[in-house]
N, C-alpha and C positions, 0 to 999 in steps of 0.2 A: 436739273436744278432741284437743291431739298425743299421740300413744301414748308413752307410756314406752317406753326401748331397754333393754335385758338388756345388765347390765356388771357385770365383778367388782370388786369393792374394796363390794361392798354389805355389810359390817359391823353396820350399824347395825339391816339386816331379820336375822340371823343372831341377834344378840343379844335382840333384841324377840320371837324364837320361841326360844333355846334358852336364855336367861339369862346370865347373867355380865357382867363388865366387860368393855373393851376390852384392858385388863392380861393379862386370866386369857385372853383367843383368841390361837391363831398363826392369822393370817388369809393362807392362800397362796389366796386368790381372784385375786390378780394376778401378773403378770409383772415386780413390779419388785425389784430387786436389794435382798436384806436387810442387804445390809454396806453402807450408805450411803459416798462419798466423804466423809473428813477434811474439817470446814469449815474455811475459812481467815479469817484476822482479817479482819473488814468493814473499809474506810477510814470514817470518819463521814460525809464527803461523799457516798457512795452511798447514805446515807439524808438527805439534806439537801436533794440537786439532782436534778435531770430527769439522766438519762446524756446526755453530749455525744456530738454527731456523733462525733469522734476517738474514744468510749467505744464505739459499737456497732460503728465499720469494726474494731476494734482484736477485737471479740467472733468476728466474721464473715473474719478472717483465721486466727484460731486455729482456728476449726472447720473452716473451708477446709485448712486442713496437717493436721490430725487425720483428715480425710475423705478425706483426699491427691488433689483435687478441682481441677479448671480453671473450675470453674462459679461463677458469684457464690452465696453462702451469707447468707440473711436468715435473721434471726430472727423465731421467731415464740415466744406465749404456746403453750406446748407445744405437739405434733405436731396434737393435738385444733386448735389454732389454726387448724393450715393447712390440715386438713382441710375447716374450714370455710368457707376460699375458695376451695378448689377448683373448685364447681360455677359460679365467676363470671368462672372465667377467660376463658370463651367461652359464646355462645348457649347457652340449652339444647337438645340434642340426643339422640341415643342412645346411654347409656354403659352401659358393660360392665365386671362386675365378678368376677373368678377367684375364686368359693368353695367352702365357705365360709370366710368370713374373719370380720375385726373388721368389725362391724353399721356402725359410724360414717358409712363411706365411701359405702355403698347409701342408709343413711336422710340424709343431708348432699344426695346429688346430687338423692333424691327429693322433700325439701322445698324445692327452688328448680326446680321445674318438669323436669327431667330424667326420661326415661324409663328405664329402671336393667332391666338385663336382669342374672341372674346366673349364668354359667356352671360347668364344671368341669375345663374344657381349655384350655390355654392357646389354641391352634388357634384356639378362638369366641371370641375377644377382638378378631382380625380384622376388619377395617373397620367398628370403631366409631369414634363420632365423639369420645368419651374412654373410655379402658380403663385399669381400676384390678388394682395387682396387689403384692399385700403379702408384702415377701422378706426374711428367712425368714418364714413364713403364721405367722399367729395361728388357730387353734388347734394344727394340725394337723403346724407346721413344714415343710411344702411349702417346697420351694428350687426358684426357680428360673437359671439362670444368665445370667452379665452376655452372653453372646452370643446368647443368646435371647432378650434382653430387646432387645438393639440389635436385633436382625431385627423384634420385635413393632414398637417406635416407628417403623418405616419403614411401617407397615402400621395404624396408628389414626392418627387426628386429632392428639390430645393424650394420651399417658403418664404415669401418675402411678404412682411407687412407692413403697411406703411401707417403707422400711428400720429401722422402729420399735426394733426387736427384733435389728438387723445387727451391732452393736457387738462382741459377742464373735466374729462372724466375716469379718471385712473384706474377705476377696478374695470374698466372694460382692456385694459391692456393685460397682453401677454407677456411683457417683461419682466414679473414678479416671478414666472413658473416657467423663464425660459433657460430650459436645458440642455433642448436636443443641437446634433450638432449640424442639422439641415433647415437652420428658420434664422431670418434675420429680418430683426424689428428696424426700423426706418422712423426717428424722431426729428420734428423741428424744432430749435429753438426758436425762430425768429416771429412763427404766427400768435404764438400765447402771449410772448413777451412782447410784441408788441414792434420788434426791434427787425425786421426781413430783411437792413440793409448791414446787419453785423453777420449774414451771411454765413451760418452756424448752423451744423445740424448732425446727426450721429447715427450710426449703423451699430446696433448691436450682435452680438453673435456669442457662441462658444466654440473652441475646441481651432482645427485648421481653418477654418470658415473665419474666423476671428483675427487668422493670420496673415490668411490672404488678403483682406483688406485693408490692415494694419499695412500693407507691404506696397496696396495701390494705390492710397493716400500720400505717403511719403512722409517725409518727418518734419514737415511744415505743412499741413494742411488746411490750420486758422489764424491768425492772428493772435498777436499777445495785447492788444484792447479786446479784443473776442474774449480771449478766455476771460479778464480781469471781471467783465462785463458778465457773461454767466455762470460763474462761479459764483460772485454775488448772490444775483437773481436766482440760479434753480437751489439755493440754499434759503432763500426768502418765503417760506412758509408761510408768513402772515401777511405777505403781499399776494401768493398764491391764493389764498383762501376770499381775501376780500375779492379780489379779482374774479374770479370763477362766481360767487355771489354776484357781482355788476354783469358779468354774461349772462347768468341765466337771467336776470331781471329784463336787462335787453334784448333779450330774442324773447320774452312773452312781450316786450312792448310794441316791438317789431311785427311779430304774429299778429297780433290785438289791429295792429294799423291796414295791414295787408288782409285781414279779414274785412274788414270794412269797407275798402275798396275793391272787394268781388274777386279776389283771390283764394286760393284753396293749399294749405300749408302742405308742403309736399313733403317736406323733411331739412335737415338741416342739422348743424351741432347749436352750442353756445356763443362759435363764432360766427357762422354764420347760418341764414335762412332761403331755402329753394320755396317758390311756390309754382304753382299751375295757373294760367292769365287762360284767359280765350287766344292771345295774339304777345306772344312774348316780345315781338321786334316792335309790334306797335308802344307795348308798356314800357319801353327801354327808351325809347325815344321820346315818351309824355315826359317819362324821369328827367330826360336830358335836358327839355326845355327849360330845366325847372336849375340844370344846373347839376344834376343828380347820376352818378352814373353806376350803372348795374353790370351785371355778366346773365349772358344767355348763351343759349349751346346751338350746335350748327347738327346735332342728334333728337333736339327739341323743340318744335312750332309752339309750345305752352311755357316751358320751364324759362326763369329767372332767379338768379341768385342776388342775394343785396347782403352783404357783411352789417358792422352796426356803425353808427357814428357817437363821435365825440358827445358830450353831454351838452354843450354850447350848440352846437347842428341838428339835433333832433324837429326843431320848428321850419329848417330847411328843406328835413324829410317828408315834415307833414304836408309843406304846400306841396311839395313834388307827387307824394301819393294822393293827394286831392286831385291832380291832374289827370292823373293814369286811374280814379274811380272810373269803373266798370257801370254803365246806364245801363 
């Protein structure tokens, strides 16, 4: 039987142990932005017809100028999508994974025969036959940079990054200076925007590499409310800007609170923040009483992750982390 993977957004086990509706939880188990993108009017034909060719080149241009990228941009059914063809790019081989990170990328390569080693330096990523490395890191916020990322892909087989979580900071991304034809960058749309459930996400690449995946997707791989929807939004500049402004204000308010209840800021993006507790299942469950629910790892007795909430929820946050103060 396959094992179940540890992901936050698990709501439904939170509620079935501590009570309540979906209403009454702030659920920051995830990374994904609480101020959703403005929807825009749907046309009725993108609920009516298949999206046309002209509808996805026209998807895969906008995100290419948003990414300010020379590399062909496909879409895929969110980041998870492309994840999942990753391991078919090439033979299975020996890939190498910088953690820890998001589980997805190790259990993905492992169930298509891949042997999956996982490191903690970038250094031992080094001639594998694909090495996986997720910038800024899920949990932990690990960066690493777009020059160190070109020296790695000259030194593995095949590169895959996964820039999930890159949105609120652009010049750490490699998609400006992606040329070679062994690296492909991995985008969400749905954590920055706010939107996880339009299910959008993109593999960049160049040259065969661009093709083969062009070829795994197939010719319907999003929706045409999808595309309508971020077509808009990654051409929204001055929604971008304000946005990425409210993140970083939020993760120092975030920090500022979690300091004060005897936590220790471990790392984190703009979407979200890890810290270090004494007792991470204990603080996860002060939270919960409270209503509050978090993500902790089954790799970590300290570590806790918390996303940000709404501007209306923050004084739900506060009594929660008043619970889980550290005596």
């Amino acid at each position: 039987m396959t094992q179940s993977r540890d992901h936050g957004g698990n709501l439904d086990a939170a509620m079935a142990r501590f009570g309540g509706t979906s209403d009454d939880w702030l659920d920051l188990s995830t990374g994904i932005n609480p101020i959703h993108y403005p929807l825009p009017p749907i046309p009725q034909a993108s609920w009516e017809v298949l999206p046309r060719k002209t509808e996805m080149a026209r998807l895969s241009q906008v995100a290419a100028k948003a990414y300010r990228t020379p590399a062909r941009v496909i879409a895929t059914s969110g980041a998870q999508g492309a994840i999942q063809m990753v391991p078919w790019l090439r033979a299975p081989g020996h890939a190498v994974v910088l953690a820890p990170t998001y589980n997805e990328h190790a259990a993905a390569l492992r169930a298509c025969g891949w042997h999956v080693d996982e490191v903690s330096k970038l250094d031992a990523l080094a001639g594998a036959d694909l090495a996986v490395v997720v910038n800024p890191n899920n949990p932990d916020g690990r960066r690493t940079t777009p020059d160190r990322l070109q020296a790695l892909s000259q030194q593995v087989g095949l590169l895959i990054i996964d820039e999930s979580f890159g949105d609120p900071e652009p010049d750490l991304s490699l998609a400006p200076q992606l040329e070679q034809d062994n690296v492909v960058i991995l985008r969400s749309f749905g954590k920055f925007y706010g939107l996880a459930g339009v299910r959008l996400g993109f593999a960049l690449a160049q040259g065969a590499l661009a093709d083969r995946l062009a070829d795994m997707v197939g010719p319907w791989p999003v929706s045409g409310p999808a595309i309508d929807i971020a077509c808009q939004a990654l051409a929204d500049t001055n929604w971008q800007k304000q946005t990425i402004d409210w993140l970083a204000a939020g993760s120092d308010r975030l920090d500022a609170m979690a300091q004060k209840a005897g936590w220790e800021v471990v790392g984190g993006t703009p979407l979200f923040r890890t810290y270090a507790t004494p007792d991470a299942t204990a603080a996860q469950n002060a939270l919960a009483t409270h209503q509050v629910w978090s993500r902790i790892f089954p790799y970590s007795n300290s570590w806790i992750r918390l996303g940000l909430p709404k501007d209306d929820r923050w004084s739900q946050l506060e009594a929660a982390m008043e619970a889980a103060t550290c005596k």
